[in-house]
C-alpha positions as CSV (number, residue, x, y, z in Angstrom):
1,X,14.3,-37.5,5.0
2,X,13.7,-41.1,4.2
3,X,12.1,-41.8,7.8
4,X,9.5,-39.6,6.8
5,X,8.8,-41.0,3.8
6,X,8.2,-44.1,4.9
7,X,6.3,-43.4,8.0
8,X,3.8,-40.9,6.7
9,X,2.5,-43.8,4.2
10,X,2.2,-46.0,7.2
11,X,1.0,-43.4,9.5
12,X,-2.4,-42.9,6.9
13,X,-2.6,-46.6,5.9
14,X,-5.3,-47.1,8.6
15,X,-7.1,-44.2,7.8
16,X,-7.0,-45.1,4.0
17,X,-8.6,-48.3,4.7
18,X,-11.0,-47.6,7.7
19,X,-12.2,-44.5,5.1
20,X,-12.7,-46.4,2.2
21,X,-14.5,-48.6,4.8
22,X,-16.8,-46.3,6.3
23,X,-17.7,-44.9,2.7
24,X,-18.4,-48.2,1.3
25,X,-20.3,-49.6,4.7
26,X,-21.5,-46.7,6.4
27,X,-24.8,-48.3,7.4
28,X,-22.4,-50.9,9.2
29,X,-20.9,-48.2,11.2
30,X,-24.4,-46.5,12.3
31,X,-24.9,-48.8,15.7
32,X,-21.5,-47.7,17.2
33,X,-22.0,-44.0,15.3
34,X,-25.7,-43.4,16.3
35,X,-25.1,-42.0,20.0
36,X,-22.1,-40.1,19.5
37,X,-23.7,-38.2,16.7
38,X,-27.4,-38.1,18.7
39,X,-25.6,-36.3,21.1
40,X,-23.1,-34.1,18.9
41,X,-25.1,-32.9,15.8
42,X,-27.7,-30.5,16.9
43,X,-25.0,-28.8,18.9
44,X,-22.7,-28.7,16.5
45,X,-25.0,-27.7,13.8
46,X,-24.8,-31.4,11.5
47,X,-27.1,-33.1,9.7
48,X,-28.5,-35.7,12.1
49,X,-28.2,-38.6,9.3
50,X,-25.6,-40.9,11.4
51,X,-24.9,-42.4,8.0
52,X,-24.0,-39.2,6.3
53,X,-21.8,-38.2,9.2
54,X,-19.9,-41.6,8.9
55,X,-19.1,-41.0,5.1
56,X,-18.3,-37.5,5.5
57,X,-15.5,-38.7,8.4
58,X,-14.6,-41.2,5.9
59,X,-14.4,-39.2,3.1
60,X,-11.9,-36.9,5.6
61,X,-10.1,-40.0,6.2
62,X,-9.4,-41.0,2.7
63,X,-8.6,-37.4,1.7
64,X,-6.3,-36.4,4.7
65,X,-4.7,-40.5,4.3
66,X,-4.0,-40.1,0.6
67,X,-2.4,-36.2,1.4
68,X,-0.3,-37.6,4.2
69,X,0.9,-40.4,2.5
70,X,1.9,-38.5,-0.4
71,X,3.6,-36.0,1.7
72,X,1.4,-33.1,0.4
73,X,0.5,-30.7,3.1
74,X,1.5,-33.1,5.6
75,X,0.7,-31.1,8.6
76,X,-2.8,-30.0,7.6
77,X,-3.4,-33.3,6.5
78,X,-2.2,-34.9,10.1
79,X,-4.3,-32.1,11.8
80,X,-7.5,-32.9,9.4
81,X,-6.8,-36.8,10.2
82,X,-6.5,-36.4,14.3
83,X,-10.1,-34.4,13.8
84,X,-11.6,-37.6,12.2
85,X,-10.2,-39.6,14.9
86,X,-12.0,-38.0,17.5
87,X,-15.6,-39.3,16.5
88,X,-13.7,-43.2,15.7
89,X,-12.1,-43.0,19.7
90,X,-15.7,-41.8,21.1
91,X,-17.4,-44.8,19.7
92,X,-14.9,-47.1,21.8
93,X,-16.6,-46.7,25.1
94,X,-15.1,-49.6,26.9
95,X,-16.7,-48.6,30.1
96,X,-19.7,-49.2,29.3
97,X,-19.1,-53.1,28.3
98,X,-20.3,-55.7,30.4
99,X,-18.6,-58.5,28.4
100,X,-14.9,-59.0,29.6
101,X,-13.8,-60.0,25.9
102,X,-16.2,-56.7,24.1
103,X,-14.5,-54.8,26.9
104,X,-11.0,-55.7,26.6
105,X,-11.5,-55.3,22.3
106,X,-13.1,-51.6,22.8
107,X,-9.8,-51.1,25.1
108,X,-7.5,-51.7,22.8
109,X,-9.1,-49.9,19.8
110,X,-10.1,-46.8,22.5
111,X,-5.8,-46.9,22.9
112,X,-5.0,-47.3,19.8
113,X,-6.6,-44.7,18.6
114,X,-5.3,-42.5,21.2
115,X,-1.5,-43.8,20.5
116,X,-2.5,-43.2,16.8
117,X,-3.5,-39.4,17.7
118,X,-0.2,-38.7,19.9
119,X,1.5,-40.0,16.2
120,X,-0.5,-37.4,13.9
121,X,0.2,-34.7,16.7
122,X,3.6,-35.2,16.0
123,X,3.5,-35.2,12.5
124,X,0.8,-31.9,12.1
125,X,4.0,-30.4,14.2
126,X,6.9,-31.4,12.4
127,X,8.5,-28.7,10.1
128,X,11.0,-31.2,8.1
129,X,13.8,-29.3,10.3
130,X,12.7,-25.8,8.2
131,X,11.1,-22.7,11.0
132,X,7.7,-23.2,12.1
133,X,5.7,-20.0,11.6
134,X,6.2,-19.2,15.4
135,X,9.5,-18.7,14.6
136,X,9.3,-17.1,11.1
137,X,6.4,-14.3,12.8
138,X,9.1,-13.5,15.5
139,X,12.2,-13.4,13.1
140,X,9.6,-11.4,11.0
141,X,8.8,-9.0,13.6
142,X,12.3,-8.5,15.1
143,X,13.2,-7.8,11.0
144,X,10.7,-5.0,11.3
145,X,11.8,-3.8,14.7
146,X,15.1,-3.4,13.4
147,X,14.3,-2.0,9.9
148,X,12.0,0.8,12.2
149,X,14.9,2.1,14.8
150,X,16.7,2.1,11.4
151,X,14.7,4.5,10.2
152,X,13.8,6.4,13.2
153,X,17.9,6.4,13.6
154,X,18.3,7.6,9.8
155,X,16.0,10.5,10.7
156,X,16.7,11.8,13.7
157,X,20.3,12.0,12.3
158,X,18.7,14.0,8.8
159,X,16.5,16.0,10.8
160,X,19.8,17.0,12.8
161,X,22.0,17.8,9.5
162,X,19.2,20.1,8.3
163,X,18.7,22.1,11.4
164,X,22.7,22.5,11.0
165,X,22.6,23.4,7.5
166,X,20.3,25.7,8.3
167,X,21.4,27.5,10.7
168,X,24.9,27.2,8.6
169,X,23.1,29.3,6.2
170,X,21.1,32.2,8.3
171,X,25.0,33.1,9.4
């Protein structure tokens, strides 16, 4: 469809350029980064370099941009995208402004990033109008339901044209 097409390109534009970004300027992006990954790496078993973590997310961003916009794996590249995104929203923490203008800027990046992650939800769920797997598991187990009561039909039918035959043949 030519909608998707279009969109997907503009969908991973801003994850094109904020990853190229972050690669390029990572030691730009460590003041905002720093806290979220002081908190987050040691639990989550990361490297605490705040710098590596912001080129790795960018890396992610450029890979999962360039696969969306290219319409390869579009859904694992929409679900690897909204996984990046999560680190980018966290570092918008408009609550803790005290400047009205800072606080109304983090706002509107905190929402649209989150508008930005309802759109790659949509996208890592759209199946181009083909089954989604949900569907193709249950039309695949139904197959095999039917293909079994086949069988145990087929048998129990043998099994009853034998015992006939043989008693046929004792007589």
């Amino acid at each position: 469809m030519i909608v998707r097409r279009i969109a997907r390109p503009m969908l991973s534009s801003i994850f094109i350029f904020g990853g190229v970004n972050a690669l390029r300027y990572a030691a730009a992006h460590k003041p905002a980064a720093d806290p979220i990954t002081q908190k987050l790496a040691a639990p989550l078993g990361l490297p605490e370099d705040t710098e590596l973590l912001v080129r790795i997310n960018g890396a992610a961003m450029v890979g999962g941009g360039a696969l969306l916009a290219t319409g390869r794996f579009p859904r694992l590249a929409s679900t690897l995208l909204a996984a990046s995104l999560v680190p980018t929203t966290a570092t918008h923490q408009f609550w803790n402004e005290t400047d009205p203008e800072a606080k109304q800027n983090q706002q509107i990046q905190f929402f649209k990033n989150v508008s930005v992650f309802g759109g790659l939800l949509l996208a890592a769920v759209d199946t181009e109008g083909k089954p989604g797997l949900t569907y193709r598991a249950k039309l695949a187990g139904d197959s095999v339901s039917r293909s079994a009561s086949s069988v145990r039909r087929t048998a129990r039918r043998e099994a009853k044209l034998a015992a006939l035959q043989a008693k046929n043949a004792v007589h």
